[in-house]
C-alpha positions as CSV (number, residue, x, y, z in Angstrom):
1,X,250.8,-91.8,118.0
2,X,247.6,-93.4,118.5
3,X,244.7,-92.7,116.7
4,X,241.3,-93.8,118.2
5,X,238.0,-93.1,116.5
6,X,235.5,-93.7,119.0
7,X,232.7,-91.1,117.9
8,X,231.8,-92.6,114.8
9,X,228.8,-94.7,114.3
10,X,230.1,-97.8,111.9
11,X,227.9,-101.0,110.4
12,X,229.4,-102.8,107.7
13,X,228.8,-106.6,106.9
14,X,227.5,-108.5,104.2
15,X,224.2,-106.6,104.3
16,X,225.9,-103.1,103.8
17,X,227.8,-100.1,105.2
18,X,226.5,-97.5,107.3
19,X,228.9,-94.5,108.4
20,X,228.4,-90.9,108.2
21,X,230.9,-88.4,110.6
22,X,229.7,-86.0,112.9
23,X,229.1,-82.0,111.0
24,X,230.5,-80.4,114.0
25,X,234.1,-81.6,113.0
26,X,234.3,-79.9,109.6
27,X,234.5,-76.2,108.8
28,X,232.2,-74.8,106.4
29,X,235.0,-72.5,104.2
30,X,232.9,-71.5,100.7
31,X,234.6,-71.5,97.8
32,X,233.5,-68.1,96.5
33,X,235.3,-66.9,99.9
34,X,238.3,-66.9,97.8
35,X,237.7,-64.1,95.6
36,X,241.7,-62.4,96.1
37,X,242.7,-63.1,92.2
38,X,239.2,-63.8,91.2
39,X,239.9,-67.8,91.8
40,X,236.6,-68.4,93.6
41,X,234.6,-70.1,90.9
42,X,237.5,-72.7,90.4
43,X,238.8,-72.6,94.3
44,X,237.1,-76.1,94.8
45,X,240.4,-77.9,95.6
46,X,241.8,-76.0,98.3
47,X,238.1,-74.7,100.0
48,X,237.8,-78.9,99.8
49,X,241.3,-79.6,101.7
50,X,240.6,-76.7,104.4
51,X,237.1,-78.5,105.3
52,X,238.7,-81.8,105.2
53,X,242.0,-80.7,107.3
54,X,239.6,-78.8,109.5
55,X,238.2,-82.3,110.5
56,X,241.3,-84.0,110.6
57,X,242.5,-81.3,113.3
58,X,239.2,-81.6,115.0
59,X,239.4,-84.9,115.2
60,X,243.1,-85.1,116.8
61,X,243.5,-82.0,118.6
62,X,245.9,-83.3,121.0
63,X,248.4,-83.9,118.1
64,X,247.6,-81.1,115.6
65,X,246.2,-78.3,118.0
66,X,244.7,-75.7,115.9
67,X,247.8,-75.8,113.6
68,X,246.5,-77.4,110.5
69,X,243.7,-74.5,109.6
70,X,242.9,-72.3,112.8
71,X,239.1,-72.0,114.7
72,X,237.6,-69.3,112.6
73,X,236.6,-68.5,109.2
74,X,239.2,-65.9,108.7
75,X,241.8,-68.6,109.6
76,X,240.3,-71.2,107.1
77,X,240.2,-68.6,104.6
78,X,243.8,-68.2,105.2
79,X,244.5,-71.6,105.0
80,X,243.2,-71.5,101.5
81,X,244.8,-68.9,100.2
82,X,248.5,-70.7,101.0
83,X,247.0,-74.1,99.9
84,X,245.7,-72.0,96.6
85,X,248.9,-70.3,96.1
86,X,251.8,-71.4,93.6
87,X,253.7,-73.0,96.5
88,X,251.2,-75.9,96.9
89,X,248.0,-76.3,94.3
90,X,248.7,-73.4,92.1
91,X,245.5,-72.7,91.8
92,X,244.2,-70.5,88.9
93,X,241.4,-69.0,87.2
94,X,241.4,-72.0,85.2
95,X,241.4,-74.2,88.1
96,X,243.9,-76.4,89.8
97,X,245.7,-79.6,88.4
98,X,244.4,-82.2,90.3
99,X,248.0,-84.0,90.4
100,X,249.4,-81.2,92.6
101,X,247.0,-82.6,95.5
102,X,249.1,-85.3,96.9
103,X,252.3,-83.1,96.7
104,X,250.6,-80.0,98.0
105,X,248.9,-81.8,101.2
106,X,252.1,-83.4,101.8
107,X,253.7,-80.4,101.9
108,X,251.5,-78.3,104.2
109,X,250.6,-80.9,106.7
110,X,254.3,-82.8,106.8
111,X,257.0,-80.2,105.6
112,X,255.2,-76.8,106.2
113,X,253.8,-78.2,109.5
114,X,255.5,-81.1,110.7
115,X,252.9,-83.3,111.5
116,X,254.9,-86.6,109.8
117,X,252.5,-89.1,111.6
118,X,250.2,-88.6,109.0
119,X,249.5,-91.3,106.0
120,X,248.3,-90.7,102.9
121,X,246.6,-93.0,100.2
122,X,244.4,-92.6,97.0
123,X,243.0,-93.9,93.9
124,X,243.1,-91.9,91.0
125,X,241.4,-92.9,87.3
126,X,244.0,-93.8,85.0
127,X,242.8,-91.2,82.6
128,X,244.3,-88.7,85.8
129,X,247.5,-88.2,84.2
130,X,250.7,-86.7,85.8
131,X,253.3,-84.5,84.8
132,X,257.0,-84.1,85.9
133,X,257.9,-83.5,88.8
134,X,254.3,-84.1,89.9
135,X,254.7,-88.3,89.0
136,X,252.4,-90.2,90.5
137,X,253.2,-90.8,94.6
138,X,253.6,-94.9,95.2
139,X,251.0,-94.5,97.7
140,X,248.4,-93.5,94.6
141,X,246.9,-96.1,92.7
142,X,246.2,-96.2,89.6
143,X,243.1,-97.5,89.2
144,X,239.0,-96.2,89.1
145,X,238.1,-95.7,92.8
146,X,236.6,-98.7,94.3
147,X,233.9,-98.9,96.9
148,X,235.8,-101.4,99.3
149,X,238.3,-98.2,99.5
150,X,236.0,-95.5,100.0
151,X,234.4,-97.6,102.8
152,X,237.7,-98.7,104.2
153,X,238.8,-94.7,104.4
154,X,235.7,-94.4,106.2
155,X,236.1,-96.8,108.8
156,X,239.9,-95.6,109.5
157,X,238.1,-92.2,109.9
158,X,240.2,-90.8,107.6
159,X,239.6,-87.3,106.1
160,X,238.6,-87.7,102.6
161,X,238.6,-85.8,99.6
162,X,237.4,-86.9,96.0
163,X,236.6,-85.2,92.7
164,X,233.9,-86.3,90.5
165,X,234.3,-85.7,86.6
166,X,230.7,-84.7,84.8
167,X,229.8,-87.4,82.1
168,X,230.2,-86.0,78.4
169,X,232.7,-83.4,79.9
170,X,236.1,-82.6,81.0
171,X,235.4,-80.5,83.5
172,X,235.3,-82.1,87.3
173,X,234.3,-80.8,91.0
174,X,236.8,-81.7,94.0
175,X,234.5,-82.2,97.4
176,X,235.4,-83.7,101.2
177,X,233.2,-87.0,102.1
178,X,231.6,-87.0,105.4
179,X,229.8,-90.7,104.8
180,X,228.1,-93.3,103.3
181,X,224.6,-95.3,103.4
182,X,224.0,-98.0,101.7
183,X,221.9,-101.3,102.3
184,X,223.0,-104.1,100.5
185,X,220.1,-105.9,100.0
186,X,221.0,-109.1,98.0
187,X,224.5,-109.2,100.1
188,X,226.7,-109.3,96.7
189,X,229.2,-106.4,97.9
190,X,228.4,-104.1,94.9
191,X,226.3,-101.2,94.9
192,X,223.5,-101.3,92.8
193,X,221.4,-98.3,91.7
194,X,218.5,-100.2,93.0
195,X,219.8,-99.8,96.4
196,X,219.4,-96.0,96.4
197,X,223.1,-95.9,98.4
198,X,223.6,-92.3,100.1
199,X,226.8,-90.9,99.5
200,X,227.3,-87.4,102.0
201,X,229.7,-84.8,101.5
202,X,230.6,-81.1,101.7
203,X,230.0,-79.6,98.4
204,X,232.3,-75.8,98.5
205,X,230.1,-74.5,96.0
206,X,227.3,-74.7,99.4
207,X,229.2,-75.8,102.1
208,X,227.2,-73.9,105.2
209,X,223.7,-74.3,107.3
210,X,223.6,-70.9,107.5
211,X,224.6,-67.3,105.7
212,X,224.9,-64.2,107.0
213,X,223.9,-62.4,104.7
214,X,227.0,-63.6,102.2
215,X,229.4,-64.9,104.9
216,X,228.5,-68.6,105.7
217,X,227.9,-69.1,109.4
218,X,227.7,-72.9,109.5
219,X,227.1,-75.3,110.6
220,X,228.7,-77.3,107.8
221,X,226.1,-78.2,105.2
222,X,226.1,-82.3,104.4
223,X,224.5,-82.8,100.8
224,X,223.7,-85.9,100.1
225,X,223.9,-88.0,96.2
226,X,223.0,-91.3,94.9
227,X,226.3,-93.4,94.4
228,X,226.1,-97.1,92.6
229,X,228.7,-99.0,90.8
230,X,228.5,-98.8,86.8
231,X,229.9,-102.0,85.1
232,X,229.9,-100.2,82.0
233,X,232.8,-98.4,82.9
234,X,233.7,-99.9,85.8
235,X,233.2,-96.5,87.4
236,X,231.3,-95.3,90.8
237,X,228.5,-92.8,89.3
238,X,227.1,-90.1,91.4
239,X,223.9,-87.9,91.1
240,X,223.0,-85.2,93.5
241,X,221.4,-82.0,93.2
242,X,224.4,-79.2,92.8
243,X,224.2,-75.5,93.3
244,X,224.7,-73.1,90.7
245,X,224.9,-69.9,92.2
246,X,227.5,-67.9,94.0
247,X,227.5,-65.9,97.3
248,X,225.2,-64.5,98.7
249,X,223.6,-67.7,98.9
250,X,219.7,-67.8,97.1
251,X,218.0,-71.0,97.2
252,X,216.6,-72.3,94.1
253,X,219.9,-72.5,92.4
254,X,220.4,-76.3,92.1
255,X,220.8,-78.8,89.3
256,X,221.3,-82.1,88.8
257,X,224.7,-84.0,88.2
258,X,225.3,-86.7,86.1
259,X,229.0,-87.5,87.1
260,X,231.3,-90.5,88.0
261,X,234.1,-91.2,91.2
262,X,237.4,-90.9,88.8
263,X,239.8,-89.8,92.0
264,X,239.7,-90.6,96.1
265,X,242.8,-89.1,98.6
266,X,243.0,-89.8,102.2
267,X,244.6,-88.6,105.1
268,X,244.6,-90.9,108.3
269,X,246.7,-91.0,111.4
270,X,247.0,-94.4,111.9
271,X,247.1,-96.8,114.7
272,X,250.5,-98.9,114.2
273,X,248.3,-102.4,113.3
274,X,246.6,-100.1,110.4
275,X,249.6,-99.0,108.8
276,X,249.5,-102.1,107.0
277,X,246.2,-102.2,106.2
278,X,245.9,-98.7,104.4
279,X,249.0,-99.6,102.2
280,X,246.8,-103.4,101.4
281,X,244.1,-100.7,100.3
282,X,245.9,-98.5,98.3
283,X,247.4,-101.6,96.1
284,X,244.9,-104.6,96.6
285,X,241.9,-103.2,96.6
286,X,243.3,-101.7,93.8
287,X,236.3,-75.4,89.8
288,X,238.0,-77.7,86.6
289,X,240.4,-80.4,87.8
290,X,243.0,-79.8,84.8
291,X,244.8,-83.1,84.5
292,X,247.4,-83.6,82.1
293,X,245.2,-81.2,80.1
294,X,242.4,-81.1,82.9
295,X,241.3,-79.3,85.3
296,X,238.8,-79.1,88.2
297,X,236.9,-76.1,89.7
């Protein structure tokens, strides 16, 4: 199966990297959609995979069809309540371990669905910890995410989820990423904060254009953060204006993050000459999230 990405507008070289998707692949699902069992406020995990699956179906329909999370919001609510349930992310009112992810997505999209074409890959902190029988997949490394693998998950066109963690916290957010801007002015390959670098993404906590009054109606919202590397911590910070509030939507409700990159996953159908590739990138360029004892919401 081939898998040709020819909609995306890509610039990367020495000066920087310029790729955001197209909003009218992704669905808009809300996290506070998901109120059967109260899980809403910590639903970020699986209202992120819908919205990332959602473009990974849009962007392949003649492999996946619909199949992956339907056309409406009623079908992407549905596919969050079986990615939320006990049989994939467990999610809770306490959140959702973020070391089920690679299992659950697995799961749904290979065993549950049967779409085996599809690769997976991440990066997760190696303060992410994982417990038995959730160990950590061979294709997840264990290492801070890196910007030459966020930007190579881009290029692929692969859907993309990652969670931030808030700085003097353990409590974390789980969002899809939709792009990146970034101008590198003195051509050393790192982002610096004085390059003012745009990371976009679909936030669940305000995922739509549009609300009606407390149903979002799309189309799906791209906010939009400062991202730099920190050598501190070897980290990739992010700063963005977050929403506070739940549904119906009011404006006004927004804060500002202070928060770091701690964990990226991908899913990509490859072309057979970037098979190779993605595993180089997984190793070489090597709600609460509850992991081993945290959580993300």
């Amino acid at each position: 199966m081939a898998f040709v990405v020819c909609f995306l507008p890509v610039a990367a070289s020495a000066a920087g990297y310029t790729n955001v998707y197209s909003n009218s692949y992704f669905s808009w699902l809300d996290q506070y959609s998901l109120t059967n069992g109260n899980i809403g406020s910590q639903a970020c995990v699986p209202t992120s995979a819908v919205n990332a699956l959602t473009y990974l179906q849009n962007v392949a329909p003649g492999y996946f069809g619909t199949n992956l999370t339907g056309t409406n919001y009623d079908s992407w609510l549905s596919a969050g309540y079986t990615l939320a349930s006990p049989s994939y992310l467990n999610t809770t009112t306490n959140g959702t371990m973020l070391y089920r992810l690679p299992y659950a997505l697995n799961n749904y999209i290979i065993t549950n669905k049967g779409f085996s074409n599809v690769m997976f890959s991440g990066q997760f902190a190696t303060n992410n910890g994982w417990e038995s029988p959730y160990d950590r997949p061979t294709n997840v490394a264990a290492v801070n995410p890196t910007t030459a693998f966020l930007t190579n998950a881009l290029s692929l066109g692969s859907a993309v989820m990652f969670s931030i963690e808030y700085f003097g916290t353990n409590n974390g957010h789980e969002m899809t990423l939709t792009g990146l801007r970034w101008d590198d002015t003195n051509a050393n390959g790192i982002i610096e904060f004085e390059e003012n670098a745009r990371l976009f993404f679909i936030d669940p906590l305000d995922s739509s254009t549009n609300y009606s009054p407390e149903t979002p109606t799309g189309p799906a919202k791209f906010s939009e953060g400062q991202i730099w590397y920190e050598p501190t911590n070897s980290s990739l910070r992010l700063t963005y204006e977050q929403y506070t509030n739940g549904l119906p939507y009011e404006s006004g409700y927004y804060s500002s993050t202070n928060s770091f990159i701690d964990a990226i996953y991908t899913m990509t159908i490859p072309e057979p000459s970037t098979s190779a590739l993605l595993a180089l990138s997984v190793l070489g360029l090597a709600g609460y999230v509850i992991r081993a004892g945290r959580s993300r919401r």
